[in-house]
N, C-alpha and C positions, 0 to 999 in steps of 0.2 A: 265760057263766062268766067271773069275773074273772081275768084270766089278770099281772096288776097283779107279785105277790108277786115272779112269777119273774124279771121285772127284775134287784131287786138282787140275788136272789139268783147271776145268771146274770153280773152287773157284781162282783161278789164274786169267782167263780172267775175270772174276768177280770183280775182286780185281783192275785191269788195268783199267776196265770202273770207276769204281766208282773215280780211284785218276783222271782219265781226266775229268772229271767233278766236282772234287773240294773238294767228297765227300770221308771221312777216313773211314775203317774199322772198328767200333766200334759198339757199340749195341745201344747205345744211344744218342753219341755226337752228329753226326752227324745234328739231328734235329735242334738243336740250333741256325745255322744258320739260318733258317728260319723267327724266331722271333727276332724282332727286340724292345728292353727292354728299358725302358726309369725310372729312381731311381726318386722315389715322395716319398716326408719328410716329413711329419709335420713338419714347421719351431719350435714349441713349443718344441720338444721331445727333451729328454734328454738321447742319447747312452748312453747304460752301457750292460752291458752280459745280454742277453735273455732279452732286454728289445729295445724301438726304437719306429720305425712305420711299423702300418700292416693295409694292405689295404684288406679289407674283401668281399665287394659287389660291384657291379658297375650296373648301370642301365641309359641308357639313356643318356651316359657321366658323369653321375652323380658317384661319389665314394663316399663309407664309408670302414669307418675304426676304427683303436685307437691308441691311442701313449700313452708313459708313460715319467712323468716328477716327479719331488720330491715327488709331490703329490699321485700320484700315475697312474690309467688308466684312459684316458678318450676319448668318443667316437667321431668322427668328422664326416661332411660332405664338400666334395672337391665338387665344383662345379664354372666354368668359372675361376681358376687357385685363387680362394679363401676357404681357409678352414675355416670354422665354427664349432667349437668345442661345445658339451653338455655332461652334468651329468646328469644323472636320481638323482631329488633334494630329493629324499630315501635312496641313494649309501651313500656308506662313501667312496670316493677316487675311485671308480675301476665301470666305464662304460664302456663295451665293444660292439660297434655297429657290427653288424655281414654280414646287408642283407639288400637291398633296391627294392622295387619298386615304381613306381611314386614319391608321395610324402610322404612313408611311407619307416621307417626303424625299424629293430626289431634287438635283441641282447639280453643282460643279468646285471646285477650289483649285484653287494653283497653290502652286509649291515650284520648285528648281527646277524642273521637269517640264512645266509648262501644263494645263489645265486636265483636269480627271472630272468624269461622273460621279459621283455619289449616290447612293442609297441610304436612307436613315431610318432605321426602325426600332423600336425597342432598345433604346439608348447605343445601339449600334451602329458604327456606320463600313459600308461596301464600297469599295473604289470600283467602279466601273470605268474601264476600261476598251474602247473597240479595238480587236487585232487590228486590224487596218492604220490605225492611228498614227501620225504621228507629233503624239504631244499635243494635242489639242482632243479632248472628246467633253461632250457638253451633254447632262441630263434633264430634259424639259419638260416632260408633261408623264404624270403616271394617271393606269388607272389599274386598280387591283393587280395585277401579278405584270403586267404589260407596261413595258417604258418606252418611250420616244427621244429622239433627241438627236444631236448631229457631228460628226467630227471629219477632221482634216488628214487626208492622208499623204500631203505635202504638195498633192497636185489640184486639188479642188476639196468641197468641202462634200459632204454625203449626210444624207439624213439615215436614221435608222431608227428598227424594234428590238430590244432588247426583251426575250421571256426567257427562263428555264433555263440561264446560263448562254443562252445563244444571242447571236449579233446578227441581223438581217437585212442589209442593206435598202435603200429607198432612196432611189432616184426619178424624178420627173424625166421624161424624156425630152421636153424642152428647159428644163433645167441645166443648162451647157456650163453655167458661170455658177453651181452651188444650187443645193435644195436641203432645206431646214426643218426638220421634223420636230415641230414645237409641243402639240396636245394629242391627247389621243380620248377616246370616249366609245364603249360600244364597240371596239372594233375601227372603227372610224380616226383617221388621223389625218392631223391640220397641220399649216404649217404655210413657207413661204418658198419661191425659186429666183433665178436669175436667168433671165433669159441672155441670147448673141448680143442682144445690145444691149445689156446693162439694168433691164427694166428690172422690180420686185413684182411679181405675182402671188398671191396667195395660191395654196390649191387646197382640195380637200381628196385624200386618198380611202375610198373602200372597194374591198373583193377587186382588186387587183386594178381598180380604174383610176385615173386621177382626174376630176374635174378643176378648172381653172379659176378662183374667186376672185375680180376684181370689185373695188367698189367701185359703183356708176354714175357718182355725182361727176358734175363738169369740172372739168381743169383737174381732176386726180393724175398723179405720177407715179404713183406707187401703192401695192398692196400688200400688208404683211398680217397672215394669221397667226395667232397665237396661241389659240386654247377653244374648246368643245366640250359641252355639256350637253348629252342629248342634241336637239336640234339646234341649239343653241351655239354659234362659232362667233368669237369675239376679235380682234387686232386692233391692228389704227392703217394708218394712210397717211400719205404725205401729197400736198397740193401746191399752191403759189401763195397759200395762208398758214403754210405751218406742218403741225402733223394734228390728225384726230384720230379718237378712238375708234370703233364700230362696233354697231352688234348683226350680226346676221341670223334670221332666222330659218332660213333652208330657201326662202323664195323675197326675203327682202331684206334691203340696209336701213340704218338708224345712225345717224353719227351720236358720239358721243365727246363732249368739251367742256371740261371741268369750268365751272363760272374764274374760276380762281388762278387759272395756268391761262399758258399760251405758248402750250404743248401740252395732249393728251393721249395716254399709252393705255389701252387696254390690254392687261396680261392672264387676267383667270377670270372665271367666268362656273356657278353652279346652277343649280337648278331653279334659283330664287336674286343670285345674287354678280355680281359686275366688281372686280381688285383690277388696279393696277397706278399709272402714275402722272402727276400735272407735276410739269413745270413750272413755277412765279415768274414775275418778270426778272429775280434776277438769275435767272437758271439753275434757282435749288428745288431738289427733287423732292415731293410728297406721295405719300400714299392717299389713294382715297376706295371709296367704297360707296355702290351705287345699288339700284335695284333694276329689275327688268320690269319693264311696264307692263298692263295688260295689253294682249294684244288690242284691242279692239281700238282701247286712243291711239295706241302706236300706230296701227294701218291708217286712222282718220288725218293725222300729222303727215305721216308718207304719204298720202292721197294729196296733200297739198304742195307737198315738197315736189312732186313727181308733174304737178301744174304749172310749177313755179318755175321748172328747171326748162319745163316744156317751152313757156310765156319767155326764158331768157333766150334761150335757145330760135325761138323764134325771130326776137328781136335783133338776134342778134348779125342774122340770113338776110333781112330785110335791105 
């Protein structure tokens, strides 16, 4: 028996539930509502195409970031609705803070030499360096004593853990073209690969495994993680619409699309809270700052997003 018919007709009532509750047919949009986006600037930055403010970490309430003015990049901390901007006093013009925990934030700067790690604590700062290197090592996600991040050793790129003075390498094993060790949380470290053909994968690495996070909406090309909080893993993606944020929560996506850009970068991510950065339309960079939903609307939304994608999917076989 052809059993064909009851599809649409079953994507139909599907389609009726979701507009009585507010929610459109789309694969992605939909989430959006959800998150409610608030634009944070460095008063200092100077808009210009691909340049602005970008808000990187958040811990605690606390944000870092970086903005760029004449000068060039430099790194800040937002805390109690005051920014405090620093240079790594090495840099020539370009500190970029990446990751915070407690009172400690890590990132990257160039100079002549070509790009170093950072550590910053206590008005201090530590050039991290990986032996390996050369000339490029990049600091991305801290969590108490444990850094993550990634550097070049003139043949490809390697992620790594940096604790207690040691340097540990971290490679995907289908990561052939680079693997980027972005956050770390728990033990647990996020981040992205390149696979033989060029693709972006996220992965997520713990107790010695690496599982593979793609996001699952239709038409994605790419996935890149960026940071971990608890069960919490955030990035973006890129599709045939752009790039979006995400949030993952260990067993589901949410996209994330600042009403305001068109382009949206998820870069930190806390136990309450969603930093990183929209584009405008004319390609100058903002900070913003979101929240995470309760679950329970979040799963209602994805239940409709996961019918929706199903109903296009279908139609599209037909």
């Amino acid at each position: 028996m052809n059993t064909k018919p009851i599809i649409p007709r079953a994507c139909s009532i599907w389609q009726g539930i979701l507009a009585a509750i507010g929610i459109a047919a789309v694969a992605v949009a939909p989430v959006r509502a959800q998150f409610v986006f608030t634009t944070l600037d460095n008063p200092s930055a100077v808009g210009a195409v691909n340049q602005g403010t970008t808000l990187t970490g958040v811990s605690a309430g606390s944000i870092v970031g970086y903005y760029n003015d004449a000068g060039g990049a430099h790194g800040f901390l937002y805390n109690g609705g005051t920014f405090t901007s620093f240079d790594v006093p090495s840099g020539v013009g370009n500190t970029f803070a990446e990751s915070i925990s407690g009172g400690s934030i890590v990132g990257y700067y160039l100079d002549i030499n070509g790009s170093h790690g950072f550590l910053y604590n206590g008005g201090t700062f530590t050039t991290l360096d990986a032996p390996s290197a050369f000339g490029f090592t990049s600091a991305q996600g801290i969590s108490g004593s444990d850094i993550v991040g990634y550097y070049n050793d003139g043949l490809s790129t390697h992620g790594f853990l940096y604790n207690g003075g040691t340097f540990t390498a971290i490679n995907v094993p289908a990561g052939v073209n680079g693997t980027y060790a972005n956050g770390i949380s728990g033990g647990s470290i996020v981040g992205y690969y390149t696979d033989s053909g060029g693709a972006s994968h996220g992965f997520l690495y713990n107790s010695g495994t690496f599982t593979t996070l793609d996001v699952p909406f239709v038409g994605v090309n790419g996935t890149f993680a960026t940071a971990i909080s608890g069960a919490n893993i955030v990035g973006y993606y890129t599709d045939g619409g752009g790039t979006h944020g995400f949030l993952y929560n260990g067993s589901t996506y949410a996209a994330l699309n600042d009403p305001l850009g068109v382009g949206t970068y998820a870069y930190g991510v806390s136990d309450s809270q969603i930093v990183g950065m929209y584009k405008d339309s004319g390609s100058v960079y903002h900070g913003f700052v979101t929240n995470i939903p309760e679950p329970s609307t979040w799963m209602l939304v994805l239940a409709g997003i996961a019918g929706a994608a199903f109903c296009a999917r279908r139609r599209l076989n037909s």
